[in-house]
C-alpha positions as CSV (number, residue, x, y, z in Angstrom):
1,X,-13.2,-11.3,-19.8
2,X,-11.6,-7.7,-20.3
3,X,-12.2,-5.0,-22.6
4,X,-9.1,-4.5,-24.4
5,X,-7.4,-1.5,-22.5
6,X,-9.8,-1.5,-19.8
7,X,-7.2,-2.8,-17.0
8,X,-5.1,0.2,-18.0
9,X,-8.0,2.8,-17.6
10,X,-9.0,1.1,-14.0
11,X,-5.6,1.3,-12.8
12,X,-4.8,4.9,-13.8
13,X,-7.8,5.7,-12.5
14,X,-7.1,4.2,-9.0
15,X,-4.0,5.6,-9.5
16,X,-4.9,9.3,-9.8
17,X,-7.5,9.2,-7.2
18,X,-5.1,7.6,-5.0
19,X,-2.6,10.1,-5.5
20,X,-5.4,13.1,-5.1
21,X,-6.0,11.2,-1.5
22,X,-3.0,11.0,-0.5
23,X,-1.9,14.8,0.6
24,X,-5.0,14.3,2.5
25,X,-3.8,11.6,4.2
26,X,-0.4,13.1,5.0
27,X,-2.0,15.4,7.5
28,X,-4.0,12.1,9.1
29,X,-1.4,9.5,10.0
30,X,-4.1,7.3,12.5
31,X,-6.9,4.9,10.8
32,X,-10.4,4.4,11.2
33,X,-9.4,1.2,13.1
34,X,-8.1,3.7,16.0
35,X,-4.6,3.2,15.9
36,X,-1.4,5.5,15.2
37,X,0.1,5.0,12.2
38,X,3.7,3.0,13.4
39,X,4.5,-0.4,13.2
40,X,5.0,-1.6,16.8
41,X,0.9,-1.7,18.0
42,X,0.1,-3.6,21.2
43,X,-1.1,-7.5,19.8
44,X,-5.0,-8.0,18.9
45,X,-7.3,-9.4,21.6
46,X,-8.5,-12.7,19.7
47,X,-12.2,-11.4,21.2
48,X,-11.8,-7.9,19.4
49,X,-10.6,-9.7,16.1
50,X,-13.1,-12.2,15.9
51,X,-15.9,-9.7,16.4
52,X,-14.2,-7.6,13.4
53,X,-14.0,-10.7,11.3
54,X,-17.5,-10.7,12.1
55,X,-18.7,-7.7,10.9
56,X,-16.4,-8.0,7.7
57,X,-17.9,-11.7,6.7
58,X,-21.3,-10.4,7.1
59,X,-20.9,-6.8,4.9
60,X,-18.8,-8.8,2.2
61,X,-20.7,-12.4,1.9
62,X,-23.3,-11.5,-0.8
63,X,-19.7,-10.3,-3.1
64,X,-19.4,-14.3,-3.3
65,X,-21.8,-13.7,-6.6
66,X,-19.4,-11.3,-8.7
67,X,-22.3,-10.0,-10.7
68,X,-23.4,-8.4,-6.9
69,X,-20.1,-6.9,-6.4
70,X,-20.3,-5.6,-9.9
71,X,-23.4,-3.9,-9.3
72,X,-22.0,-2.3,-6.4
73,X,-18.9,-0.8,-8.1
74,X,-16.1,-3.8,-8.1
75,X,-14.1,-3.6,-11.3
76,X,-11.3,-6.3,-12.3
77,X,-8.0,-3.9,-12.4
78,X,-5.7,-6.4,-14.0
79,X,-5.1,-10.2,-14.7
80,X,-4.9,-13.4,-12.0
81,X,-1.8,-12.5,-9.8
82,X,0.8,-15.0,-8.6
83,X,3.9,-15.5,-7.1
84,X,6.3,-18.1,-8.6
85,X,7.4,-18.8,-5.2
86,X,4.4,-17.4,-2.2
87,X,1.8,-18.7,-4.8
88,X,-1.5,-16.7,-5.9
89,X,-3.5,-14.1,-5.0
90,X,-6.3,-14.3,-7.8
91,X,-8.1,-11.4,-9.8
92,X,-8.5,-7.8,-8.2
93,X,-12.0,-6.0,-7.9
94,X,-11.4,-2.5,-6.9
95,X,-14.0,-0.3,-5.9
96,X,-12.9,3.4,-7.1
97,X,-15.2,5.4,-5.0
98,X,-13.6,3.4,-1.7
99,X,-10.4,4.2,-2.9
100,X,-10.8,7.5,-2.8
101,X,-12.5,8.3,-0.1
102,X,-9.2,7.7,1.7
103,X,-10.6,5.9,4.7
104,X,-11.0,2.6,6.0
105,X,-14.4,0.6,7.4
106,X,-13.9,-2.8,7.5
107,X,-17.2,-3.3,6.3
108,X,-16.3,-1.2,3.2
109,X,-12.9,-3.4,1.6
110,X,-11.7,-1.0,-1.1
111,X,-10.7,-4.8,-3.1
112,X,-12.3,-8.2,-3.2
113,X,-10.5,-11.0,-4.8
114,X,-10.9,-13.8,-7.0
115,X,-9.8,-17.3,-7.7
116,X,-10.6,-18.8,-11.3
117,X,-11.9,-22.3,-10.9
118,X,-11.7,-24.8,-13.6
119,X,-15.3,-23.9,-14.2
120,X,-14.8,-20.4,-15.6
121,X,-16.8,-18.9,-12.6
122,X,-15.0,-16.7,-9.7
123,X,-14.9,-17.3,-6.6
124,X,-14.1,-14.8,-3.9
125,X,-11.4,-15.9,-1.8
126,X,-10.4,-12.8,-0.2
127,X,-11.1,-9.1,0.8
128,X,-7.8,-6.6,0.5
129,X,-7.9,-3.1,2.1
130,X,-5.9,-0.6,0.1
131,X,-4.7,3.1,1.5
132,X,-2.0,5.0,-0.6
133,X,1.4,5.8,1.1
134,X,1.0,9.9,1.4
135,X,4.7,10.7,0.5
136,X,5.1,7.9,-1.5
137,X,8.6,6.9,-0.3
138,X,9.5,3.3,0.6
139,X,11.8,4.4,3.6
140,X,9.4,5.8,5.8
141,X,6.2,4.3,7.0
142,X,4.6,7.1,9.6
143,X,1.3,6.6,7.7
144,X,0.8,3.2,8.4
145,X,-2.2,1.9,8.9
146,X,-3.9,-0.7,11.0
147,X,-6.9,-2.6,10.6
148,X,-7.9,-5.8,12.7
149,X,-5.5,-4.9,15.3
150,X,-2.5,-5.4,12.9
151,X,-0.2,-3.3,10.9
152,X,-0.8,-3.7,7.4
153,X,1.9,-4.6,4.7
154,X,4.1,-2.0,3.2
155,X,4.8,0.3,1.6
156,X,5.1,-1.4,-1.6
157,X,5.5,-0.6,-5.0
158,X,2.4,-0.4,-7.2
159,X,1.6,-4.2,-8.5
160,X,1.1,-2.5,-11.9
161,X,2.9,0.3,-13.8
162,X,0.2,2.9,-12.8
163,X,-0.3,1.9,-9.2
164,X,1.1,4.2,-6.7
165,X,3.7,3.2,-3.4
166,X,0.3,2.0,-1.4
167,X,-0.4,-0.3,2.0
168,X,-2.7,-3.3,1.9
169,X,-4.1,-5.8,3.9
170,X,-5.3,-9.1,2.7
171,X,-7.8,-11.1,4.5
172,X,-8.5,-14.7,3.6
173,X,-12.4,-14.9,4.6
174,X,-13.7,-17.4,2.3
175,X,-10.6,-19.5,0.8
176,X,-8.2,-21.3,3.4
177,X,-4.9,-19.8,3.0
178,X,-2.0,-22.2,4.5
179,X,0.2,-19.2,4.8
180,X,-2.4,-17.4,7.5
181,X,-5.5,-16.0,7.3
182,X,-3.9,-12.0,6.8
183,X,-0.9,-13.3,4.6
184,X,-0.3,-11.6,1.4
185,X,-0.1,-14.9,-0.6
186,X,-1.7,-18.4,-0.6
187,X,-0.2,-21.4,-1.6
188,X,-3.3,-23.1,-2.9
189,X,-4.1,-20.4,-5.3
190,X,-2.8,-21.2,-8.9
191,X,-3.7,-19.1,-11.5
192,X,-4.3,-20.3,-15.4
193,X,-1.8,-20.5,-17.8
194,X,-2.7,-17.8,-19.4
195,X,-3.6,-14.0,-18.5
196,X,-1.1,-14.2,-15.1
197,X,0.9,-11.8,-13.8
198,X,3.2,-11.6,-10.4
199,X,3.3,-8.8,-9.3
200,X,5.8,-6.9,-7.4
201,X,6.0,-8.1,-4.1
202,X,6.6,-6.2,-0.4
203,X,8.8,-9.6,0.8
């Protein structure tokens, strides 16, 4: 499905932008979604969530065709992730220009990802929302950011050799996801035998 060496041009390429962003970021510790950037934010109103889950099904539906999401920028960064034990994530479409542009719309998810089916085809299971970690140390987390009332995970370690210490958000929109809808991995998602990875993980 992959050029040879194209997964390690994507991902030094998100890499560097992300890096460029984040000095930027340093300076902006609050989100587009309004809050500060700490951990402790007041619980979601199920109202206000539902209206933003809203809004994100409806700018993300036609990325269900992967040929759409193509056109509009999505590249795979990498092979199907899993998690011998939390399960699978699938295959990462990044878009580089939302990546960085350093903010965060929710109708704008810097990744969309996929689930192989027996078929061959794709099929979008998730969206993820990705915003580099400005001083790139694990220990502090001032720079949090928020999205759909909650605090997304991290920071974390880069999933691949050339991704940077980053936050991210998974939503589960169009896959079932035991786990819950904004968990990082779902049980149900196995990847082929071959072409997986597991990435590190934030647990």
């Amino acid at each position: 499905m992959f050029q040879p060496g194209g997964r390690r041009v994507a991902l030094l390429t998100i890499a560097a932008l992300a890096i460029a962003t984040g000095a930027s970021l340093a300076a902006q510790p609050a989100t587009s979604s309004g809050h500060p950037g700490h951990r402790h934010a007041e619980a979601p109103s199920v109202h206000g969530q539902s209206d933003d889950l809203r809004r994100a099904r409806a700018a993300t539906r036609r990325f269900r065709d992967v040929k759409v999401a193509r056109a509009a920028g999505y590249a795979a960064t990498g092979d199907c992730a899993q998690d011998p034990k939390y399960g699978g994530m699938g295959i990462h479409y990044a878009n580089h220009d939302l990546v960085a542009d350093g903010k965060l719309d929710i109708t704008k998810p810097e990744i969309l990802v996929y689930q192989p089916m027996p078929s061959g085809k794709l099929r979008l299971g998730a969206i993820e929302y990705f915003q580099v970690d400005a001083d790139q140390d694990l220990a502090t987390d001032a720079d949090r950011p928020y999205l759909f009332g909650l605090p997304f995970d991290g920071p974390m370690l880069g999933h691949e050799p050339d991704m940077p210490v980053h936050y991210d958000l998974h939503v589960w929109l169009y896959r079932h996801n035991p786990a819950g809808r904004f968990a990082m991995w779902n049980p149900r998602v196995h990847c082929p035998d071959s072409g997986a990875h597991a990435p590190h993980s934030s647990r």
